[in-house]
C-alpha positions as CSV (number, residue, x, y, z in Angstrom):
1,X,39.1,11.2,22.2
2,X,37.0,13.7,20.0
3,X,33.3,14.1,21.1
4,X,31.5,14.6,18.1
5,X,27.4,14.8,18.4
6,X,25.2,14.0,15.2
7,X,22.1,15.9,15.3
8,X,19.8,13.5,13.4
9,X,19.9,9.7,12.6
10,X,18.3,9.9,8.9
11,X,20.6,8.5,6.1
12,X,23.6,11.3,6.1
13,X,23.2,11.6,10.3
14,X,23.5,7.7,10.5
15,X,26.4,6.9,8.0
16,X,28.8,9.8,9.2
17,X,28.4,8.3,12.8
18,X,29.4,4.5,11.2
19,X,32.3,6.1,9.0
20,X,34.1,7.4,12.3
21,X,36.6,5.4,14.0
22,X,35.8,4.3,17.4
23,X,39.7,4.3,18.6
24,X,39.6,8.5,17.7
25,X,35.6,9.5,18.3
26,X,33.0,9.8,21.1
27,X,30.0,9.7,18.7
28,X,26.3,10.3,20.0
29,X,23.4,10.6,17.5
30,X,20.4,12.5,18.6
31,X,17.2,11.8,17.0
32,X,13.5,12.4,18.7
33,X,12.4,8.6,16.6
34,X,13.9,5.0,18.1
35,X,13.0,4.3,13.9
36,X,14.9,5.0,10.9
37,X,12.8,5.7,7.3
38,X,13.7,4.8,4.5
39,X,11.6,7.8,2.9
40,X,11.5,7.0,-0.8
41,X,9.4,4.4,0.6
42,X,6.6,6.4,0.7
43,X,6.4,5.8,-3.2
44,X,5.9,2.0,-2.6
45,X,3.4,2.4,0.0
46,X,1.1,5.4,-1.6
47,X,1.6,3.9,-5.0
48,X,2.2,0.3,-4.8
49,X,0.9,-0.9,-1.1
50,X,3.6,-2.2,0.0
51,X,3.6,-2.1,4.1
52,X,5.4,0.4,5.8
53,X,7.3,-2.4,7.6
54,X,9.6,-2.9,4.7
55,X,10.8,0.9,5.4
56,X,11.3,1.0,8.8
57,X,14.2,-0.3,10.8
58,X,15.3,0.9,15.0
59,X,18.0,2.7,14.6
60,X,20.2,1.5,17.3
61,X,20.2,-1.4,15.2
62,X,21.8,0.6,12.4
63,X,24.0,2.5,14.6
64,X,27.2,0.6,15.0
65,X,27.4,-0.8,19.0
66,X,30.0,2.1,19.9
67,X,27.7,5.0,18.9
68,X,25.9,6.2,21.4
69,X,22.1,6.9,20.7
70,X,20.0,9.3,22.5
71,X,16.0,9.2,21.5
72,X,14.9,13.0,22.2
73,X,14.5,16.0,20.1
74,X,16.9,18.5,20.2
75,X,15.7,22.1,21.2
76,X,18.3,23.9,21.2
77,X,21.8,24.3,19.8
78,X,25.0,26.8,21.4
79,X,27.5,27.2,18.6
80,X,29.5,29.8,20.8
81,X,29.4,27.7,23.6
82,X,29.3,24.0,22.1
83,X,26.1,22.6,23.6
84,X,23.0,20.7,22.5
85,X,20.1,21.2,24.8
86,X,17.1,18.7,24.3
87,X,13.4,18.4,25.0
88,X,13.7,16.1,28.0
89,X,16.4,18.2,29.8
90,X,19.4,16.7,28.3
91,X,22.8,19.1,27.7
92,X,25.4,17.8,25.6
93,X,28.8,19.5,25.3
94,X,31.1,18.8,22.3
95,X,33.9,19.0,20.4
96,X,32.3,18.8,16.7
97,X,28.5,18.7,16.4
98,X,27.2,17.9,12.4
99,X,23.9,19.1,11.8
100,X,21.7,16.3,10.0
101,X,18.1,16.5,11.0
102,X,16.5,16.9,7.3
103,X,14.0,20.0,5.9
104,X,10.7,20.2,7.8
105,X,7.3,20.3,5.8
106,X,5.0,23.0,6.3
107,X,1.6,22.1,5.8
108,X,-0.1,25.4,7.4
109,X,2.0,27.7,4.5
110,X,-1.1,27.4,2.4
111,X,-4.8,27.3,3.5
112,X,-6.6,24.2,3.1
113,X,-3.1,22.1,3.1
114,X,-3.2,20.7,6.4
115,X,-7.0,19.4,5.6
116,X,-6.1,18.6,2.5
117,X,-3.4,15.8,3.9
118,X,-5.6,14.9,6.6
119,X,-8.3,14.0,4.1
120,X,-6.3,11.9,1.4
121,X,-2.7,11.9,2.8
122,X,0.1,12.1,0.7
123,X,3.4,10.5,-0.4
124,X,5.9,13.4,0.9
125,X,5.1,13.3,4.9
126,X,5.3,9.9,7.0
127,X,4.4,6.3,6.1
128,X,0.9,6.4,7.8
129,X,0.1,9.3,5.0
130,X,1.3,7.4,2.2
131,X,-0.9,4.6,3.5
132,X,-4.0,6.8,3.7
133,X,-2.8,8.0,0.3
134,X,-3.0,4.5,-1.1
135,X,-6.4,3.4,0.5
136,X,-7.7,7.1,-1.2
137,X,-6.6,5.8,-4.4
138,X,-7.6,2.6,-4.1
139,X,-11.4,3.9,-4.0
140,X,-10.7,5.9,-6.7
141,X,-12.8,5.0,-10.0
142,X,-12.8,8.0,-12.1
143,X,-12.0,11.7,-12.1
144,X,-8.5,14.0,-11.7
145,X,-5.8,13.0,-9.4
146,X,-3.7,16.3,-9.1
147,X,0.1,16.1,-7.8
148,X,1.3,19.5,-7.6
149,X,3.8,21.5,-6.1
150,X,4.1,24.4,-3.8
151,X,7.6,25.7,-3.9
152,X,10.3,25.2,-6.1
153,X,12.9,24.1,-3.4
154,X,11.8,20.7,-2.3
155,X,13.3,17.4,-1.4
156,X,13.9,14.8,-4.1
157,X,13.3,16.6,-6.9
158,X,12.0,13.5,-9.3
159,X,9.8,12.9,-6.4
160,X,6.4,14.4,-7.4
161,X,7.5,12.8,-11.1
162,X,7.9,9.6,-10.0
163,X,4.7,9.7,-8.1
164,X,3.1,10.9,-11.5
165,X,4.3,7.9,-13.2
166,X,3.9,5.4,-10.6
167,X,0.1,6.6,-9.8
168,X,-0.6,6.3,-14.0
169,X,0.5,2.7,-13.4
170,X,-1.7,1.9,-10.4
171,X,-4.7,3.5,-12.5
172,X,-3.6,1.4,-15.7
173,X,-3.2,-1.8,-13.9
174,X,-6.7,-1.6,-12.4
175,X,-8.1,-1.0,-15.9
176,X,-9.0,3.2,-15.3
177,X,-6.2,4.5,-17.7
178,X,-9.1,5.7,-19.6
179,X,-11.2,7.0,-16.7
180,X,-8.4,8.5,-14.3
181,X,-7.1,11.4,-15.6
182,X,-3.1,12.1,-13.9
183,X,-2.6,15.6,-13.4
184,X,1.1,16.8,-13.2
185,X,1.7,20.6,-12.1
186,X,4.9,22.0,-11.7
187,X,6.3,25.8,-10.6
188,X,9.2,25.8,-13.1
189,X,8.8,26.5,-17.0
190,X,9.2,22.7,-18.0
191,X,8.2,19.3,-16.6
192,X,11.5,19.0,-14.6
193,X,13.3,22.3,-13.2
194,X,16.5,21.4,-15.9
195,X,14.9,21.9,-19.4
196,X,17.8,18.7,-20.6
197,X,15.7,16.4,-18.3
198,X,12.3,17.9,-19.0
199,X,12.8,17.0,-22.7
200,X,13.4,13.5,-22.0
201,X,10.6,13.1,-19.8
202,X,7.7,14.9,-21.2
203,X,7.2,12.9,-24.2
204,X,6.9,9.7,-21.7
205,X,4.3,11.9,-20.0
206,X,2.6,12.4,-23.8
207,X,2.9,8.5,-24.1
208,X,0.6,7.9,-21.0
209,X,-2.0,10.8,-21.4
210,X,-0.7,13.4,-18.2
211,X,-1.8,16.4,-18.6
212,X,0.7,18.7,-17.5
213,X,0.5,22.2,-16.3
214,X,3.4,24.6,-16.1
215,X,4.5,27.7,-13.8
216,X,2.1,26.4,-11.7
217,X,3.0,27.3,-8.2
218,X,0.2,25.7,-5.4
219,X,-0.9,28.6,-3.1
220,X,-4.0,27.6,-2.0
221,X,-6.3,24.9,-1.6
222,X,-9.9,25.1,-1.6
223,X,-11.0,21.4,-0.7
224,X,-15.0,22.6,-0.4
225,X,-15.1,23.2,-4.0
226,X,-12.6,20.4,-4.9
227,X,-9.9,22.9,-7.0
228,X,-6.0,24.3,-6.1
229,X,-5.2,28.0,-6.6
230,X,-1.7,28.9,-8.0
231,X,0.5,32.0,-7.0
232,X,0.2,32.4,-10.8
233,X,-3.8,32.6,-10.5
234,X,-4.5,29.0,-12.2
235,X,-7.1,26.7,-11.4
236,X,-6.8,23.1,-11.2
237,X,-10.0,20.8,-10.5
238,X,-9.2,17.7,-9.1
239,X,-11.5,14.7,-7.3
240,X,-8.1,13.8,-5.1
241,X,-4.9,15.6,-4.9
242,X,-2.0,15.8,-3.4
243,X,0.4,19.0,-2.7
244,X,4.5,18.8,-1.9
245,X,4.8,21.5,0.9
246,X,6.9,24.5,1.3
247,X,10.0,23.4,3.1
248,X,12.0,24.8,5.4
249,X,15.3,24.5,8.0
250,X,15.2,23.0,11.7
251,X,13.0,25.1,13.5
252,X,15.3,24.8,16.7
253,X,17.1,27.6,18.0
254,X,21.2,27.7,16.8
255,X,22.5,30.6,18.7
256,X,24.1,33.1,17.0
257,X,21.0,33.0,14.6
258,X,22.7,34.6,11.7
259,X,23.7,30.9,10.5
260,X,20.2,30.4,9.3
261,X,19.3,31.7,5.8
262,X,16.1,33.1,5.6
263,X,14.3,29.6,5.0
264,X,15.5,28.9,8.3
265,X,18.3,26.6,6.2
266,X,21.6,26.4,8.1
267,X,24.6,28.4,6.1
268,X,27.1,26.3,4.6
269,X,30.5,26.0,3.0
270,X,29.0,24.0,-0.4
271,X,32.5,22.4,-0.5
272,X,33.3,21.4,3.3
273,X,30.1,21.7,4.4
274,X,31.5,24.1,7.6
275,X,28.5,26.2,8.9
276,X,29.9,29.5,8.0
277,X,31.7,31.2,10.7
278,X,32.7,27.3,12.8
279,X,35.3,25.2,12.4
280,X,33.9,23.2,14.7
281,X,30.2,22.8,13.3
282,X,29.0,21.3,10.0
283,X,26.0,20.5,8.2
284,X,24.9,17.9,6.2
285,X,21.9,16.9,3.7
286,X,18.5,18.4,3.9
287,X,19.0,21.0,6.6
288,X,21.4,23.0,4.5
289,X,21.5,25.9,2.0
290,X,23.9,24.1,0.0
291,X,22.9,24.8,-3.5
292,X,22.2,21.0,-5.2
293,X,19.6,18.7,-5.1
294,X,18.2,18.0,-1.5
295,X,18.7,14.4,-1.7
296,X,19.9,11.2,-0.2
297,X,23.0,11.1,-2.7
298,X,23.6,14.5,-1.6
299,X,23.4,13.7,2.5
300,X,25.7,10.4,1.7
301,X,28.6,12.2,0.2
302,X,28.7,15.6,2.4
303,X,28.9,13.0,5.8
304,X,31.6,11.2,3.7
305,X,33.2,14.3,3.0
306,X,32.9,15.5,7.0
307,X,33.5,11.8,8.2
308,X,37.1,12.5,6.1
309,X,37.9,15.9,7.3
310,X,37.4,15.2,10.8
311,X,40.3,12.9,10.3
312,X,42.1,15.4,9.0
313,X,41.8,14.9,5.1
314,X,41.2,17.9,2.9
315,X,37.9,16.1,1.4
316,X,35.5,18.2,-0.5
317,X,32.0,17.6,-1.8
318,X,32.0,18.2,-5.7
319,X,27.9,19.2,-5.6
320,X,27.8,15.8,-7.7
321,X,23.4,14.5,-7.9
322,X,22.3,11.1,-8.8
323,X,18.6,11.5,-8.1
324,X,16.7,8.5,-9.4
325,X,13.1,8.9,-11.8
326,X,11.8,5.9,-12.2
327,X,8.6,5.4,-14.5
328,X,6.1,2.2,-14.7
329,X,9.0,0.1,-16.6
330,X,12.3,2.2,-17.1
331,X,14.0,4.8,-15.5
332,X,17.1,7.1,-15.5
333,X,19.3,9.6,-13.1
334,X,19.4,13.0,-13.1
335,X,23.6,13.2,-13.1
336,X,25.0,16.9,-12.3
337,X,27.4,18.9,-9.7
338,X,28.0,22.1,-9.3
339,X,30.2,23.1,-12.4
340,X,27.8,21.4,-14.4
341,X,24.5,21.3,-15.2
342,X,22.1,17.9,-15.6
343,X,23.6,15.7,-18.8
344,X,21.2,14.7,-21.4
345,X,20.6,10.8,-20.3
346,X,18.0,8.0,-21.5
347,X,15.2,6.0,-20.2
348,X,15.8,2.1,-20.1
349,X,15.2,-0.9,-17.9
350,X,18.5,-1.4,-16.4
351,X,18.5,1.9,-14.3
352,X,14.8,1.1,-13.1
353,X,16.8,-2.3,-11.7
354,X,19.5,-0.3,-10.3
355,X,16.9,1.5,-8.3
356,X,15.1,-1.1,-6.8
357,X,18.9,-2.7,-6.1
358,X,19.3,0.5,-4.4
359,X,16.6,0.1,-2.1
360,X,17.5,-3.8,-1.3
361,X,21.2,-2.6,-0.2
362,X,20.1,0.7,1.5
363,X,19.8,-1.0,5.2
364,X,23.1,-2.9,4.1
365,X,24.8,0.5,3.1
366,X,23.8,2.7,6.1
367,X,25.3,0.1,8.3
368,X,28.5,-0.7,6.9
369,X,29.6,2.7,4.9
370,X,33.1,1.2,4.9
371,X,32.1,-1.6,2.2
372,X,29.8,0.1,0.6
373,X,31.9,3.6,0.4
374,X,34.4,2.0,-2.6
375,X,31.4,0.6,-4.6
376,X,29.6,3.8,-5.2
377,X,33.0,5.5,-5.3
378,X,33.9,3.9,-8.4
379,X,30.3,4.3,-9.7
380,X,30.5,8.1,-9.4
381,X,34.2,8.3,-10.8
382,X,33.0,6.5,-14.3
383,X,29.6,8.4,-14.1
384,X,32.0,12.0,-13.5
385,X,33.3,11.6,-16.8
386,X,30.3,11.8,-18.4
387,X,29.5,14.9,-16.9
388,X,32.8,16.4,-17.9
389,X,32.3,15.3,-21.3
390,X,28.1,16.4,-21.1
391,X,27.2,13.0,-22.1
392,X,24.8,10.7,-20.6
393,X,24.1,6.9,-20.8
């Protein structure tokens, strides 16, 4: 029996753990929450009110009943010497350990952040934000709501979009289209980091009267005087705002250290998702360097991929994105892997239902991979063609 411990019980850390046979694998997840988020649910919550209840399930109940769970927070991590040391004293030896416990948000990288969440919350950090987000907005009657961006490497990357859009809709729909101005500002050259997507969204954002700043990077925030400095030396006024945060890798120790990139991300075959110089160690999702979309797509496949090769089955990850923007009606998915780059695709109706199917299966999904696994397996292997052939739908 092969002792394999999951460091993190998010979406990735959860479904590798279901996809592995109980007759071959010892499983144990290690996560420092007893809850599992669903964290595109912050949307719903900051934008639409929705109650954080919706979100949030106990994890044991996810886990299947032969997966062993332990609530504490790992500390520490021996690659040379295969143990997991935890907060409360815990030491776990192994025979595989997968690395799965997401990016970490740094909200003391720029002054005036931290007091800047703590005054209007946001829509990036934990449910109770979101909700303090949507109560802000709520008591909002005029002036600038700002979403902006502080580094170009950031979870979901339609995220701050979709907030864009989904705040513009929560103005309209309270009658202060005309006295809420929605502020967009991005780091990278275009409204979206690939120029193909930005093209499709901008004129949306034209339709709806976002202003939009470019090469905008956040670096500052001076709440006092109610403005956000860029690295670029911009100025954006704003009555509330809200700022995605630096990211960054696990902030536990991994001994040797020289797995972690400089961001603290762990090093990763892109492919096999191997932490580089292990055979016996992997990484999935949030927490590594691989270079795609940090996303829930991404963390789904990569434990798939793991899940297979621990069985012995030459599985590789093919980079492949389907990162969902959603706007006040329609949406679309930003389709791409590594050989090639985001395919031009269209706004319409139907995606913004397969999104919010999405969300109604995710609980459904995490806990039984196996059925789920061959449905979105056929919807990637119609959807890859299209990126071989650079067209969308």
């Amino acid at each position: 029996m092969k002792k394999v411990v999951i460091l993190g019980g998010g979406g990735g850390g959860a479904i590798l753990a279901n996809l592995l046979p109980r007759e071959e694998f010892q499983v144990t997840v290690v996560d420092k929450s007893p809850l599992h988020f669903f964290q595109p649910g912050n949307l719903w919550i900051a934008f639409k009110g929705v109650k954080k209840e919706k979100f949030l399930r106990p994890l044991r109940e996810l886990l299947k009943p032969h997966v062993d769970f332990v609530q504490d927070e790992v500390v520490e991590v021996d690659l040379q010497n295969r143990s997991v040391k935890t907060k409360n004293g815990k030491q776990l030896g192994y025979d595989y350990v997968v690395f799965a416990t997401g990016a970490e948000l740094d909200y003391d990288a720029l002054p005036g952040h931290r007091k800047l969440l703590e005054t209007y919350g946001d829509f990036y950090s934990s449910p109770e934000n979101a909700e303090k987000l949507y109560k802000t907005l709520l008591g909002m009657n005029s002036g600038r709501f700002v979403i902006a961006v502080a580094d170009p490497i950031y979870k979901c990357p339609p995220g701050p979009h979709k907030g864009t859009f989904l705040s513009w809709e929560l103005f309209s729909k309270r009658g202060l289209s005309n006295k809420v101005k929605v502020v967009l500002a991005v780091p990278v050259p275009h409204a979206y980091p690939s120029k193909t997507i930005a093209d499709i969204i901008e004129p949306e954002l034209n339709a709806r009267g976002i202003e939009l700043h470019t090469f905008f990077t956040a670096n500052e925030i001076d709440l006092d005087n109610k403005k956000i400095i860029s690295l670029e030396g911009e100025e954006l006024s704003f009555d509330v705002a809200t700022v995605i945060p630096p990211h960054r890798g696990p902030s536990y120790m991994v001994t040797p250290e020289s797995v972690k990139d400089g961001n603290g991300y762990i090093k990763i075959d892109k492919y096999t998702s191997k932490v580089e110089g292990f055979d016996d160690a992997f990484a999935i999702g949030d927490c590594t360097n691989a270079p795609t979309s940090k996303s829930g797509v991404t963390a789904h496949l990569q434990a798939e991929v793991v899940a297979a090769r621990l069985q012995g089955i030459d599985a590789r990850y093919s980079g492949r994105t389907n990162c969902p923007l959603i706007t006040d009606g329609k949406g679309l998915f930003v389709i791409s892997d590594y050989d090639h780059p985001p395919i031009p695709v269209r706004f319409s109706k139907f995606k913004r239902l397969m999104e919010d199917l999405f969300v109604a299966t995710y609980w459904s999904a995490i806990r039984y991979p196996e059925f789920w696994s061959p449905v979105f397996k056929a919807y990637f292997e119609a959807t890859d063609e299209m990126i071989r052939k650079g067209e969308g739908w």
